[in-house]
N, C-alpha and C positions, 0 to 999 in steps of 0.2 A: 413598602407595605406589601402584605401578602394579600392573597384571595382568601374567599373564604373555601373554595376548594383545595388550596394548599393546606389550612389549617384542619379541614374534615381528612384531608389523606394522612397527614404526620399525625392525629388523633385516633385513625383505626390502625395505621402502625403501631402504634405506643400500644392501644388495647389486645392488638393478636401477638403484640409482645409480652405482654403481661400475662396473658391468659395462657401460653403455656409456661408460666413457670411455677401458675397455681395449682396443685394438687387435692382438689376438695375432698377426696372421699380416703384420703393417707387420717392416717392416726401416728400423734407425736410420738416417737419412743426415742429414749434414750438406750440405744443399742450396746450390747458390751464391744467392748473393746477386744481386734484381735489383730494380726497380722497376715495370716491366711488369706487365700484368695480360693473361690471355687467359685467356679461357670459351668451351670446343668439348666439342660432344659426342663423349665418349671411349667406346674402344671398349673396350681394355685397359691396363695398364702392364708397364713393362720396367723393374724393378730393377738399377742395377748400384754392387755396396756395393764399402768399401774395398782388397777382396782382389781384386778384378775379375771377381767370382762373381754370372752373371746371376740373375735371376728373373724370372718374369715373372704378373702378376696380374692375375686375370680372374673377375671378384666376388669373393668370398672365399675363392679356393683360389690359393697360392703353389707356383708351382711352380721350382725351381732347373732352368736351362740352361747344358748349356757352350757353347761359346762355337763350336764346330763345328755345332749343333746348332739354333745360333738362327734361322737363315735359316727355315727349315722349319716351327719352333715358332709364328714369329709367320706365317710365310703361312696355318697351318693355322687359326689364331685371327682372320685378317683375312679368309680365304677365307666365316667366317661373320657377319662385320659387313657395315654397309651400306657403299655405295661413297667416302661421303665420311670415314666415321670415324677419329678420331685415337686416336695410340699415345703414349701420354705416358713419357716416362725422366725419372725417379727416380735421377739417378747423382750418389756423392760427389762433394763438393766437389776431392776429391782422385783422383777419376776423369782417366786424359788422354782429349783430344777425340778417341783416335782410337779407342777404346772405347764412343765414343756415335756414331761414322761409325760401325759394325757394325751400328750399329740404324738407323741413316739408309737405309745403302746395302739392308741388305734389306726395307726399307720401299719405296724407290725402285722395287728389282726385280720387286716384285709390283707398284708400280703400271703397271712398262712391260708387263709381260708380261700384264697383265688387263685394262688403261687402266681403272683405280680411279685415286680422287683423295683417297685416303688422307694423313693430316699425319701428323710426327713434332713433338710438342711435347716444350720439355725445361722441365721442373720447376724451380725457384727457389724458395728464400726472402725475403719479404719484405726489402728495406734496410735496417736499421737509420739 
């Protein structure tokens, strides 16, 4: 027979196990597919899920943008990184490219307009 403080410690083992492998504030995407591998220090991410509904993540707070609104969002978020940092997108596989040119081109704009040397990287899943 156990105690009941064996069965409270293998219970908050089991919950701080679980609890990092929850991700609450990720949005599902089905990533494309590539083979590539690239490792840059990033500075935030740009969500863009099946409905063509931004977000955009910077540590752990998600914040939703529309799509009027993005230029502004990510300059105010790149106005506080360093001059080389990257903006990773996160868009469905069912995303069209001209919804991830929106994050391109106001990535571009702040870098003409500051001469920053900011990337946009775009997110893949592994090939199967």
């Amino acid at each position: 027979m156990s105690t009941q403080a064996d069965l409270v410690f293998l219970l908050l083992i089991f919950f701080m196990i679980t609890s990092t492998l929850v991700s609450p504030n990720a949005i599902k995407l089905l990533l494309p597919n590539s083979t590539s591998k690239t490792a840059t220090k990033r500075n935030f991410e740009v969500y863009i899920d099946e409905n063509l509904e931004y977000s955009i993540l910077q540590g752990k707070d998600l914040m939703a943008v529309s799509e009027e609104l993005l230029d502004e969002a990510i300059a105010e978020r790149l106005m506080q990184a360093d001059s080389t940092a990257a903006v990773v997108v996160r868009a469905d596989k069912t995303v069209p490219v001209q919804n991830i040119v929106y994050v391109i081109d106001a990535v571009n704009l702040i870098n003409e307009t500051q001469n920053k040397q900011h990337k946009v990287i775009l997110a893949t899943a592994p090939k199967k």
